[in-house]
C-alpha positions as CSV (number, residue, x, y, z in Angstrom):
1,X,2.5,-7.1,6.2
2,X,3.4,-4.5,8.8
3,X,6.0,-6.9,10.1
4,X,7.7,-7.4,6.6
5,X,7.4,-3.3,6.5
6,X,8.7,-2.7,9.8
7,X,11.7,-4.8,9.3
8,X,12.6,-3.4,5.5
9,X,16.3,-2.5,5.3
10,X,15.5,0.2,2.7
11,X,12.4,2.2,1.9
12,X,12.5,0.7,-2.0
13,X,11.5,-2.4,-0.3
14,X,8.3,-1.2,1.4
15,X,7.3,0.4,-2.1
16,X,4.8,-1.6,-3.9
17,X,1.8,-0.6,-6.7
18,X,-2.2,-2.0,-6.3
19,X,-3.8,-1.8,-9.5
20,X,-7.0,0.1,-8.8
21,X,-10.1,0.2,-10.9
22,X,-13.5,0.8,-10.3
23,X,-16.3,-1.9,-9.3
24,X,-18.7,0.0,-11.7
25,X,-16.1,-1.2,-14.1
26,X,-16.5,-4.5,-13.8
27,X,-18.6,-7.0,-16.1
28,X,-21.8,-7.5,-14.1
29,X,-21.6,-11.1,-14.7
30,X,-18.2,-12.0,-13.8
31,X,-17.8,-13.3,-10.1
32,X,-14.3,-14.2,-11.0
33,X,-13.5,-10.9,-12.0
34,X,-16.0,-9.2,-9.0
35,X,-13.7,-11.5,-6.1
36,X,-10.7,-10.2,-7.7
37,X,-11.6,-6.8,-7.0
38,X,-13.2,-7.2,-3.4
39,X,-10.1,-9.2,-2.6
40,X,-7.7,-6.2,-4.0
41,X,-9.9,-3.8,-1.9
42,X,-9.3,-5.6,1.2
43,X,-5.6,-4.8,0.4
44,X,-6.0,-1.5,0.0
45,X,-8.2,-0.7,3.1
46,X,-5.3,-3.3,5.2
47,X,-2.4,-1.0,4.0
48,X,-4.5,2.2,4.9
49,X,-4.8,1.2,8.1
50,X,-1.4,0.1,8.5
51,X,0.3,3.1,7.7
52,X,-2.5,5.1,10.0
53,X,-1.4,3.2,12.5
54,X,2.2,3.6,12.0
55,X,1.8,7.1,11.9
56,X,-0.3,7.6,15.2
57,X,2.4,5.7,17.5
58,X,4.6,7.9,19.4
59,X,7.6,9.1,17.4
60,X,9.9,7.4,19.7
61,X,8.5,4.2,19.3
62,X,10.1,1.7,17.4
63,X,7.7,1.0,14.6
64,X,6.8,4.6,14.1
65,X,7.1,6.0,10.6
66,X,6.8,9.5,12.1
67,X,9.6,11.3,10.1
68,X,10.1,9.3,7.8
69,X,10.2,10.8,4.3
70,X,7.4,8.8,2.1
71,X,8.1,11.4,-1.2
72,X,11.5,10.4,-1.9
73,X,12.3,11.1,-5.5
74,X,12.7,6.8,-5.7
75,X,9.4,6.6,-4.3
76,X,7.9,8.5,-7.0
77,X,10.2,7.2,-9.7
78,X,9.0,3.2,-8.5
79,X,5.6,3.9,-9.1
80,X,5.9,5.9,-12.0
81,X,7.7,2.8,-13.5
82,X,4.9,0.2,-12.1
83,X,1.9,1.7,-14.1
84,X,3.9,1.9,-17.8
């Protein structure tokens, strides 16, 4: 994933929307439902990391997103349209 990232020609391509819910939320008998979830987290907790890591690498290096604006008004406009 931070390969496909890295090499994005435009920041709308690096945009993307996880559904999130809670795991108290889920049916307590559904392991279907409760691997869906754990798999999703996964996700998450991979894409945190990712962009930690991105962000600690020296600004001169070439897979540093140091500087790089992540609040873009497409940014915000992307997501907004993902949860309607």
């Amino acid at each position: 994933m931070a390969g496909l990232a890295d090499d994005a020609p435009t920041s709308g391509l690096r945009q993307t929307y996880l559904p999130h819910s809670a795991e108290a939320d889920l049916p307590t008998d559904d392991a279907e439902a409760r691997h869906g979830y754990l798999a999703l987290r996964e996700v998450r907790h991979t894409v945190i990391r990712l962009i930690r890591d991105h962000l600690r690498l020296e600004a001169e290096h070439p897979h540093s997103w140091q500087g790089h604006d992540s609040t873009s008004q497409r940014s915000h406009s992307t997501v907004a349209t993902s949860r309607r």
